[in-house]
C-alpha positions as CSV (number, residue, x, y, z in Angstrom):
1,X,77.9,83.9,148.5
2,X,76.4,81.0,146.9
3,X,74.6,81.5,143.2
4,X,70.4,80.8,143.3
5,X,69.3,77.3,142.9
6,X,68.3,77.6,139.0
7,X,67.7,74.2,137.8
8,X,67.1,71.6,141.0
9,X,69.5,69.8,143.1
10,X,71.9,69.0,140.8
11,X,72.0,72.4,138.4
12,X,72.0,74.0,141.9
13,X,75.2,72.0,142.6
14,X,76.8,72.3,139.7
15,X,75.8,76.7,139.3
16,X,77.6,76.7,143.5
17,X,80.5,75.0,142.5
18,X,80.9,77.7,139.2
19,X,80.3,80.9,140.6
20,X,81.1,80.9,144.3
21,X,82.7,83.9,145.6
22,X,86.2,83.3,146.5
23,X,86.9,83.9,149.9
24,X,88.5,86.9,150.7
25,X,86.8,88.3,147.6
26,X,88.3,91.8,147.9
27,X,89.4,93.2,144.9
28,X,91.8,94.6,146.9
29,X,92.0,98.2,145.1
30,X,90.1,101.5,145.8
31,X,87.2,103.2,144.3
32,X,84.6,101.0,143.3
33,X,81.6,103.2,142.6
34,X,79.2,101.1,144.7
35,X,81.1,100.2,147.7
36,X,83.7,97.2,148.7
37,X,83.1,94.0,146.6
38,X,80.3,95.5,143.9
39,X,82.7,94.4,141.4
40,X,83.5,91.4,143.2
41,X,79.4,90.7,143.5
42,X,79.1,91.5,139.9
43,X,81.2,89.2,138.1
44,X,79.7,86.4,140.5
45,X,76.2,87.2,138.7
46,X,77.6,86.9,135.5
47,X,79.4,83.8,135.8
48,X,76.0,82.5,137.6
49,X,73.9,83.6,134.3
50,X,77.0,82.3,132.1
51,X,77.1,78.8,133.9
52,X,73.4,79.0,133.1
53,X,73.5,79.7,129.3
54,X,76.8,78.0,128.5
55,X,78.3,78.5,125.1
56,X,76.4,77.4,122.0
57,X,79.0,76.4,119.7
58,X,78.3,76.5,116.0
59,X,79.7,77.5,112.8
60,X,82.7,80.3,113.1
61,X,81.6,83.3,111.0
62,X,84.0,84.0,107.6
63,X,85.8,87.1,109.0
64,X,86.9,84.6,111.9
65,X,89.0,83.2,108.6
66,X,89.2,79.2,110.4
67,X,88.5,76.2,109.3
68,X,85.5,73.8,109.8
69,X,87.2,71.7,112.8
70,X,86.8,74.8,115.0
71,X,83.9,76.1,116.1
72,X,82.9,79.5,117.6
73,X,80.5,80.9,119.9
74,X,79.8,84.0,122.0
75,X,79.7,84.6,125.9
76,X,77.9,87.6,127.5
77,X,80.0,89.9,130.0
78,X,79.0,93.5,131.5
79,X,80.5,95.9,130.5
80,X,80.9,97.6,133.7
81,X,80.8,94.7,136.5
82,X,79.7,97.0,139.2
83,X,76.6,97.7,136.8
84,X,75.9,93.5,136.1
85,X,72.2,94.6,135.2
86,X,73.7,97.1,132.8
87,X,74.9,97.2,129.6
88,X,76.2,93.6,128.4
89,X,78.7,93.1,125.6
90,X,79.8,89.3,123.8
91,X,83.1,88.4,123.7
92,X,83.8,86.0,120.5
93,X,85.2,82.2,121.9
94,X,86.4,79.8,119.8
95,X,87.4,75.9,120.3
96,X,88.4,72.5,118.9
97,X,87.3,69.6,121.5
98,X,90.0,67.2,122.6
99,X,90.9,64.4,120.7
100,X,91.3,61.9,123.0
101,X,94.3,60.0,120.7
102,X,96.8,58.9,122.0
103,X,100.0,59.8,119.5
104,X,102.4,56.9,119.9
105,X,99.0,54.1,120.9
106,X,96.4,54.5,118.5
107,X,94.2,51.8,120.7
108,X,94.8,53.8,123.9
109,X,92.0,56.7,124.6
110,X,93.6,59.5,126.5
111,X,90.9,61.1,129.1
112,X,90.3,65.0,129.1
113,X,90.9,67.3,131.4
114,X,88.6,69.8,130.3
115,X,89.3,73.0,128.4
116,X,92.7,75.0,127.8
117,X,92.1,78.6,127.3
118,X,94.9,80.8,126.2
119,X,95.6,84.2,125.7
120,X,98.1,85.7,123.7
121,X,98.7,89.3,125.3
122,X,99.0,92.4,123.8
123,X,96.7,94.0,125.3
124,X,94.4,94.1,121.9
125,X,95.5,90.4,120.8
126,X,92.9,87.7,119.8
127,X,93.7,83.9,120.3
128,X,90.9,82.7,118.0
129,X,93.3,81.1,115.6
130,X,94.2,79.1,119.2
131,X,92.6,76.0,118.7
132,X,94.4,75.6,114.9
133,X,97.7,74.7,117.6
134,X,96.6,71.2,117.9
135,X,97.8,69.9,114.6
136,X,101.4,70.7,115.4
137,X,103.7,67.8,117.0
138,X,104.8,70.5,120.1
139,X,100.6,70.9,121.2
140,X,99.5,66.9,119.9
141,X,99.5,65.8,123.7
142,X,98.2,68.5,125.4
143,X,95.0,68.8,122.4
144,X,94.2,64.8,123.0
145,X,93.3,65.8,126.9
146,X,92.2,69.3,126.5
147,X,89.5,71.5,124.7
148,X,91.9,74.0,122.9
149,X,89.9,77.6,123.4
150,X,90.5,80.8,122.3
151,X,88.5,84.0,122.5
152,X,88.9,87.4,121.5
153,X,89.0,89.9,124.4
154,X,86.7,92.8,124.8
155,X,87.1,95.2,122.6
156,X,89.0,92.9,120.1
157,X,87.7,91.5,116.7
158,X,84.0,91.2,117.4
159,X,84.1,91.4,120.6
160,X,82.3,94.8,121.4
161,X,85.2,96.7,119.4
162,X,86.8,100.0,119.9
163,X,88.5,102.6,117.8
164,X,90.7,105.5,118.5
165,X,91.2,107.1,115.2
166,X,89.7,106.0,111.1
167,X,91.9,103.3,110.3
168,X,92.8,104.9,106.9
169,X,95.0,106.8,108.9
170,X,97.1,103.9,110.0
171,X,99.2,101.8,107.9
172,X,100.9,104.5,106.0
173,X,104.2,104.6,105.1
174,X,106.8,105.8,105.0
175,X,107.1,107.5,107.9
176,X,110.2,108.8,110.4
177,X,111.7,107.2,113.8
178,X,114.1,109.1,115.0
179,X,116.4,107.5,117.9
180,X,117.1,111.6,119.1
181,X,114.4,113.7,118.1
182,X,114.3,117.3,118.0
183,X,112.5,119.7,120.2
184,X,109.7,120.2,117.2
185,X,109.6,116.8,116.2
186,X,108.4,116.0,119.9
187,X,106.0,119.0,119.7
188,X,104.6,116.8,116.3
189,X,104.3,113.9,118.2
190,X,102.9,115.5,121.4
191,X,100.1,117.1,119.4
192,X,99.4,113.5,117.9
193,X,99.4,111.5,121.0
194,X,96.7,114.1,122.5
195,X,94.6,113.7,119.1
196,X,94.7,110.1,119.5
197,X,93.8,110.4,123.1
198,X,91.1,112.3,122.2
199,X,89.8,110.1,119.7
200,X,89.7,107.5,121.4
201,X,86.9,109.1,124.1
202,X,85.6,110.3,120.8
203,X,85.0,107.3,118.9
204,X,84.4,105.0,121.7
205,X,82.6,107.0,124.3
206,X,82.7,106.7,128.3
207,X,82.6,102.7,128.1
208,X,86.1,103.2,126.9
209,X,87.0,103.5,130.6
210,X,85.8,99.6,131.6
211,X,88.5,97.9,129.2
212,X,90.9,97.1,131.5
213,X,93.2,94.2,132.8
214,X,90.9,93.8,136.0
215,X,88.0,93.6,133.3
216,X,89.9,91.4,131.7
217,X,90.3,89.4,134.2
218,X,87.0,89.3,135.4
219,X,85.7,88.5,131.7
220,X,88.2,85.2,132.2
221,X,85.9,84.1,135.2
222,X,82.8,84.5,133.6
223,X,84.2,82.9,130.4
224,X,85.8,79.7,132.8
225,X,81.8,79.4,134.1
226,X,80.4,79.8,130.6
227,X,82.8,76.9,129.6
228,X,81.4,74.4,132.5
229,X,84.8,74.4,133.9
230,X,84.9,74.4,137.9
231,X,88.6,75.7,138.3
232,X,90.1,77.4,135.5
233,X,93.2,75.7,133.3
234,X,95.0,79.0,131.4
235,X,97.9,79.5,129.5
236,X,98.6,83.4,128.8
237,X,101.5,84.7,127.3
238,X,103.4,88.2,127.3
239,X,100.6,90.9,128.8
240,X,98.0,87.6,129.4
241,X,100.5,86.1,131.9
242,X,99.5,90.0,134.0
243,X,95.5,89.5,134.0
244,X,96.4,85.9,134.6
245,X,98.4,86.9,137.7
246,X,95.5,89.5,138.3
247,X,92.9,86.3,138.2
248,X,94.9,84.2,140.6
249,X,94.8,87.0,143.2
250,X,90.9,88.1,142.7
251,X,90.0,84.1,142.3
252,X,92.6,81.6,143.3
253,X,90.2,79.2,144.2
254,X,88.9,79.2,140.7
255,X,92.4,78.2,139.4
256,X,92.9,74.5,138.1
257,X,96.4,74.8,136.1
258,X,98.0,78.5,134.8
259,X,101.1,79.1,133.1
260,X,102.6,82.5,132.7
261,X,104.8,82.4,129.7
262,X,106.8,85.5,129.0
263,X,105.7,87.0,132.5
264,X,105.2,91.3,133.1
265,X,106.2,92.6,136.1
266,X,103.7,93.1,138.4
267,X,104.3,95.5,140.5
268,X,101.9,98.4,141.0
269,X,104.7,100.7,140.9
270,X,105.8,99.0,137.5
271,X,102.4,98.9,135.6
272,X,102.5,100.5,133.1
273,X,105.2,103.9,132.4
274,X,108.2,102.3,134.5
275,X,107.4,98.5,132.5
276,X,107.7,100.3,129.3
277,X,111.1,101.8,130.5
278,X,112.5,98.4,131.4
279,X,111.4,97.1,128.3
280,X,113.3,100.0,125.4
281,X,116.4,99.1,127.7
282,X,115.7,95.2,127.5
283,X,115.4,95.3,123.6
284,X,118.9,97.5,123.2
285,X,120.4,94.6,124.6
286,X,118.8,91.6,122.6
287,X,119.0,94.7,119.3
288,X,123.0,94.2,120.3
289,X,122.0,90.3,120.4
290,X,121.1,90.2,116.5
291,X,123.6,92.3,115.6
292,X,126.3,89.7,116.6
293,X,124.9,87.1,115.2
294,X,124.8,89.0,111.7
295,X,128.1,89.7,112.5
296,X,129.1,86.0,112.6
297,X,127.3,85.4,109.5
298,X,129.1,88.0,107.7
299,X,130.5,85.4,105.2
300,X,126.5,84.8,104.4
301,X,124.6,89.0,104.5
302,X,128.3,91.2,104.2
303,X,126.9,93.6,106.8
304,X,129.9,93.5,108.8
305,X,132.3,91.2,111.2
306,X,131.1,93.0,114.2
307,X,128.1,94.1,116.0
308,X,129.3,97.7,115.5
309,X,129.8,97.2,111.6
310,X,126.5,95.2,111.2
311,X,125.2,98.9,113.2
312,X,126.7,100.9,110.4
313,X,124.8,99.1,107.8
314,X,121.6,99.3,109.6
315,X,122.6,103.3,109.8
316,X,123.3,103.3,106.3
317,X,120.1,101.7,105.1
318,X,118.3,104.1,107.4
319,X,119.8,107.2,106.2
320,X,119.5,106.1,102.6
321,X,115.4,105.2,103.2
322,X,114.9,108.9,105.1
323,X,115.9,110.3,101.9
324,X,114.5,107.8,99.5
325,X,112.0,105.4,100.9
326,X,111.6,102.1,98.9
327,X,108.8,101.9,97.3
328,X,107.4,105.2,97.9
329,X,106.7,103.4,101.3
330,X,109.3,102.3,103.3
331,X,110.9,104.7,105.3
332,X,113.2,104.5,108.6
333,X,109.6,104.3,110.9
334,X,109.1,101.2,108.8
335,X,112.5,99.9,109.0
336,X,112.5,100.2,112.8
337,X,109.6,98.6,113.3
338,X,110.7,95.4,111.1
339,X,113.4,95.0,113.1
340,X,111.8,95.4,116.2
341,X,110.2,91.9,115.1
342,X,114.0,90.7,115.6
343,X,113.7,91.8,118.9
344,X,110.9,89.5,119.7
345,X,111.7,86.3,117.8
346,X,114.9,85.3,116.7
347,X,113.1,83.3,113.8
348,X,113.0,86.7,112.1
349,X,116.7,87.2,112.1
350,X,117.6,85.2,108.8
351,X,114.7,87.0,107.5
352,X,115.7,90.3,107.8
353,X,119.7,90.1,107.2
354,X,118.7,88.7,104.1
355,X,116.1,91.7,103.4
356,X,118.7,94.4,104.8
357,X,121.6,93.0,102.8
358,X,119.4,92.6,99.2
359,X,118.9,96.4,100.2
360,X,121.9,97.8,100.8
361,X,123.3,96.0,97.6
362,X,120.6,97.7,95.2
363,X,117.7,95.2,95.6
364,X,114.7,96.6,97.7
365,X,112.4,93.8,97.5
366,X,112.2,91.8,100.3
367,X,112.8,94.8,102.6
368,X,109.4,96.4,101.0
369,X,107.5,93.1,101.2
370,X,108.7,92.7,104.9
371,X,108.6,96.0,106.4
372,X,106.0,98.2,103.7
373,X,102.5,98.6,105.5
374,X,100.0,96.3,104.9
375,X,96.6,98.4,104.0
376,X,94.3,95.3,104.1
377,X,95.5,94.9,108.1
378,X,95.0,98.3,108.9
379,X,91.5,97.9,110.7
380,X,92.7,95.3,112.7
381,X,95.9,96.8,113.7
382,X,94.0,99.8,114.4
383,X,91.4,98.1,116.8
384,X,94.3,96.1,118.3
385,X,96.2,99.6,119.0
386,X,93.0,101.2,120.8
387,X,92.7,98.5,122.8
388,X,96.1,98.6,123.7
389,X,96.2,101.9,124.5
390,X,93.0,102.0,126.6
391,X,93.9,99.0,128.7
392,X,96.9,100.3,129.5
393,X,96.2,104.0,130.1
394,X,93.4,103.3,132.4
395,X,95.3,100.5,134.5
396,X,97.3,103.1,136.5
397,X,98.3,106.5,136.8
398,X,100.9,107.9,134.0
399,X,103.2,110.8,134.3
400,X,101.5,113.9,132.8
401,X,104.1,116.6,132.4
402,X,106.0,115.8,129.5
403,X,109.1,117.2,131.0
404,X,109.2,113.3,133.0
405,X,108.6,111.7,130.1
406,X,111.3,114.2,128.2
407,X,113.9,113.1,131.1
408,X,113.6,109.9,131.9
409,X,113.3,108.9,128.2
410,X,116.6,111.1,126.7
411,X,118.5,109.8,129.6
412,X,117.4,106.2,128.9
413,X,117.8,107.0,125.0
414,X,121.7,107.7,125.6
415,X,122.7,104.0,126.1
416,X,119.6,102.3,124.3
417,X,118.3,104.1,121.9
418,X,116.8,101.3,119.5
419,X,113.6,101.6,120.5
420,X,113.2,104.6,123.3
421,X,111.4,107.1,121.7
422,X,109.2,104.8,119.5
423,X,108.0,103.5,122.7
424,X,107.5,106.9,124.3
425,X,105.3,107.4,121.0
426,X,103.4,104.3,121.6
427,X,102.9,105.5,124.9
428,X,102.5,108.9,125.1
429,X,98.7,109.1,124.8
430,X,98.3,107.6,128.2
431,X,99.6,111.3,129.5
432,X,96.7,113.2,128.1
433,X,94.1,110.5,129.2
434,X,90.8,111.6,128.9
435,X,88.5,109.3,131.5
436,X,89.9,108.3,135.0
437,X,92.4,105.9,135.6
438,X,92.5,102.9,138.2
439,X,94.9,102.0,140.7
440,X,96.9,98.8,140.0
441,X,96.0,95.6,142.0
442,X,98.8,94.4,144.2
443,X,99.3,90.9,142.7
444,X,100.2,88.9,146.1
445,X,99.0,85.0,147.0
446,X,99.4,83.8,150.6
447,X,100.4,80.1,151.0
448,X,97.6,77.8,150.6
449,X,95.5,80.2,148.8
450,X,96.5,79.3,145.4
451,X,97.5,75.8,143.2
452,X,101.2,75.5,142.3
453,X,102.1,77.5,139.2
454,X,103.9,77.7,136.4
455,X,106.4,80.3,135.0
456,X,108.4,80.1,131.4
457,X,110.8,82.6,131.3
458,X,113.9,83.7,128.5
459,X,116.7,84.7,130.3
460,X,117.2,87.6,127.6
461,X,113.2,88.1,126.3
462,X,113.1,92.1,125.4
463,X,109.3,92.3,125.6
464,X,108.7,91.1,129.1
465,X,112.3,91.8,130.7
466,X,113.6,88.6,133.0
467,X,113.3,90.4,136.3
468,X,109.5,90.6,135.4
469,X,109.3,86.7,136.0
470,X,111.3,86.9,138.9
471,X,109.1,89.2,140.4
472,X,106.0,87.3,139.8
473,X,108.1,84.1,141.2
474,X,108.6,86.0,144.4
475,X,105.0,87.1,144.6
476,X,102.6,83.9,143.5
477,X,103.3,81.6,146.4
478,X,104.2,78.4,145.1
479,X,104.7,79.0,142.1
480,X,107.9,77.7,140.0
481,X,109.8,79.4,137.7
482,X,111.2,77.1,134.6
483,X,114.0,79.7,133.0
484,X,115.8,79.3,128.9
485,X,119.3,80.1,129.5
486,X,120.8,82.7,127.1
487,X,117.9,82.8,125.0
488,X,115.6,85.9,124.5
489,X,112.3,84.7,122.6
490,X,109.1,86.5,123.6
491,X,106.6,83.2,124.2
492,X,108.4,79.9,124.6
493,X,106.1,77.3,125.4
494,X,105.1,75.1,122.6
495,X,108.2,76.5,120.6
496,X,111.2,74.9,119.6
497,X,112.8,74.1,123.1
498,X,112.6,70.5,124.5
499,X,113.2,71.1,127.8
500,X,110.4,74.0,127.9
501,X,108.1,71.3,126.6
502,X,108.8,68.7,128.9
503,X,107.7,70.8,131.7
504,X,104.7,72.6,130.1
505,X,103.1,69.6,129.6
506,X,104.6,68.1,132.6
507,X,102.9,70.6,134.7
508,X,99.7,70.2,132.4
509,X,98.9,66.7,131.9
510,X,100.1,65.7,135.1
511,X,100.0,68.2,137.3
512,X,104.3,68.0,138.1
513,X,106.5,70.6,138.5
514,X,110.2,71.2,139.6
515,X,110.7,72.4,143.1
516,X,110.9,75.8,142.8
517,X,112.6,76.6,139.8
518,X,114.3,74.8,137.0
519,X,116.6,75.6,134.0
520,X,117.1,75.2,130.4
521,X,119.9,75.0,127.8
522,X,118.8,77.8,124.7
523,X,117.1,76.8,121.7
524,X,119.8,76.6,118.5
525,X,120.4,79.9,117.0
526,X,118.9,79.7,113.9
527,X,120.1,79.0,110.2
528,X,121.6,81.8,107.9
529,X,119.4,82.4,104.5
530,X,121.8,83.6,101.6
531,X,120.7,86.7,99.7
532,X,118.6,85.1,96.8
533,X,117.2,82.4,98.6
534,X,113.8,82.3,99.7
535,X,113.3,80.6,103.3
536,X,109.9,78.3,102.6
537,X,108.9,80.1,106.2
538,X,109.3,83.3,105.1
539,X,105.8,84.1,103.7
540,X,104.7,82.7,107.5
541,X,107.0,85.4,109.2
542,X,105.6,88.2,106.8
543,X,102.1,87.5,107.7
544,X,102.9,87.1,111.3
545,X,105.0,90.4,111.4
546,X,102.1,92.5,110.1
């Protein structure tokens, strides 16, 4: 299917080229309201009125918080792509242009290659602040070829937000986390996830059901026609590298470049209760990670000389926070959740020795300032939870006896019970879902369907467990999987590692990639910060952690 000649020969041309129908066009899931393909059909005739209207750049508004360099602009979407006459929402888009310098030949003009979008993951994260990447050394190459553009996904930011509950009520501290709770304290928490669940129809209505990741990736097409962009060039990280994977196998003719960084498993069977399993075991073993290297650092924080003593400590503090919180606002929920960061990045892990041990030796300070709530954030945190949790509930079917969510999750509790039942909490609404749910797309490329591919992958990420990138490896033909050896940061391209770099922009710039996989030496471990020093990166890892 070919889009309607709109503007002569050449807009007709250009409008084809944007918004044909892949072949094989079949979303390749079940019950679409209007018959095979209506969704399929729909987001053509969006992309064909988005290659029409394009994006009208301009000022970004205050609450987008950037600077002048980048500018922002809307793109129209339907809310329900089987309904593309319906009910339209804007999804927020932001963007520096390429510079076109050339770092190390100031007289040599580098061409672009059109525009870079990137997502972020989550679901409920915004990459708005995207295009501020360009100034540092790791991103200078790839900004002088490509647009750097960000957007906000629907029901993020601006972008035709949600809500599941008043955002007063988040934020609030202190509050409990308990690694085996008892039978009434998951009663508590069972009565709470329903609430939520029912706030979430209540406060967002029926659309609530249309923010998915096949919406999502959908909203990527129209957003890759809006842009002018023929074939799309994508970065996503952590939950974006699963819509990515959903876009190549709805539209992998439309794919220039993608890079999965951090890569979910895709499996239908995995998405989302079994994912969410794999990942509370994944972080007891990069929990156990930190822990040792505390523990060889014991000279610096005096939490112990092994992981098990550095454990006690944290146990201690715990304890001593259930029955005092610091601040009036810190309790063990809070404490947990701090640490958790640790499990993501191990920039944190200076950070919050330092805070754990200035606790534990009378001084509560930096433990408030990094792990009390953050009122002023509690809007956005709330939006970015109810996105979240609607994306993920209506993906795929759930469990919805508790008693499977009871066993499976104080079985798996036994040997990692870091963060179990904090993620069973995160969770839990999804069981009492009020609007149906889908069934997940099986993520599959035959060979010469899609582009060659790349894959960044730590061997010991938490978040998105290693075996998810495998899996994707197996399942995107072509694609090539670029690994970080005994390292376990959540996101690795454009960080610290070298090698990661090399390929990335490799694979970017010049379209070159490794034969089918490639590996990395880990990033250095970093740098103890004594008690009473401040790390000059510290306010940075505060403000990223909230």
């Amino acid at each position: 299917m070919r889009a309607a000649v709109l503007y002569g020969t050449a807009g007709s041309l250009l409008l084809s080229a944007l918004v044909t129908v892949p072949a094989g066009g079949d979303p390749r899931w079940p019950g679409e309201p209007f018959g095979p393909g209506a969704d399929t059909r729909g987001t053509a005739v969006a992309a064909q009125r988005a290659a029409a209207a394009g994006v009208r750049f301009g000022t970004c508004a205050k609450v987008e918080d950037l600077p002048e360099n980048v500018r922002c602009g809307t793109v129209t979407v339907p809310l329900d792509y089987a309904r593309p006459d319906g009910r339209q929402i804007k999804l927020t888009v932001s963007r520096v242009k390429a510079t076109g310098k050339d770092g190390k030949n100031s007289k040599r003009k580098v061409p672009r290659q059109g525009a870079l979008v990137y997502n972020p993951g989550g679901p409920g994260a915004s990459s708005m602040y995207f295009p501020l990447v360009g100034s540092l050394p790791e991103w200078k190459r790839l900004s002088a070829a490509y647009d750097l553009v960000g957007y906000a996904p629907r029901g993020v930011g601006r972008s035709a937000p949600i809500s599941c509950e008043d955002p007063k009520q988040r934020g609030k501290g202190p509050t409990q986390s308990s690694t085996h709770p008892s039978e009434s304290y998951k009663k508590e928490r069972i009565a709470e996830a329903k609430a939520y669940a029912r706030g979430c129809l209540k406060r967002s209505g029926t659309a609530v059901q249309h923010y998915t990741s096949l919406n999502n990736a959908r909203d990527l097409d129209v957003l890759r026609a809006a842009l002018g962009e023929r074939r799309l060039t994508f970065i996503g990280a952590s939950y974006g590298t699963y819509f990515g994977a959903l876009y190549a196998t709805l539209f992998p003719s439309h794919v220039r470049r993608m890079v999965f960084d951090s890569a979910v498993n895709p499996d239908p069977e995995q998405i989302w209760y079994r994912n969410n399993l794999d990942q509370s075991a994944a972080f007891e073993i990069r929990w156990a990670d930190f822990r040792a290297w505390v523990a060889r650092h014991d000279d610096v924080y005096g939490l112990g000389a092994t992981p098990d003593e550095v454990l006690h400590s944290y146990e201690t503090a715990r304890a001593r926070l259930a029955a005092s919180p610091a601040g009036g606002k810190v309790g063990p929920g809070q404490l947990q959740g701090a640490f958790l960061q640790a499990g993501y990045y191990d920039d944190y892990w200076p950070h919050r020795a330092q805070a754990l041990s200035a606790y534990l030796k009378g001084d509560p300070k930096l433990l408030i300032e990094q792990a009390g709530p953050y009122p002023e954030a509690a809007a956005e945190q709330e939006n970015g939870n109810a996105v979240y949790t609607a994306v993920e509930c209506n993906d795929a079917p759930w469990p919805t006896d508790w008693r499977t969510w009871d066993r499976d999750n104080t079985r798996l509790a036994r040997k990692a019970p870091f963060e179990t039942w904090d993620n069973v909490w995160m969770n839990l609404p999804c069981a009492y879902w009020p609007v149906p749910r889908q069934q997940p797309l099986d993520v599959r490329t035959l060979p010469g369907e899609l582009p060659p591919t790349l894959i960044l992958a730590a061997e010991r990420d938490a978040a998105t467990p290693y075996e998810g990138a495998k899996a994707l490896h197996r399942r995107l033909f072509g694609s090539v999987l670029v690994t970080e050896k005994d390292a376990g940061t959540h996101g690795i391209g454009g960080g610290p590692n070298k090698c990661v770099n090399g390929h990335l922009d490799a694979y970017l710039l010049e379209g070159r990639l490794p034969v089918r996989h490639a590996e990395c030496a880990p990033h250095a471990e970093p740098k103890p910060v004594r008690p009473g020093s401040r790390s000059k990166d510290l306010e940075k890892d505060v403000k990223k952690a909230s």
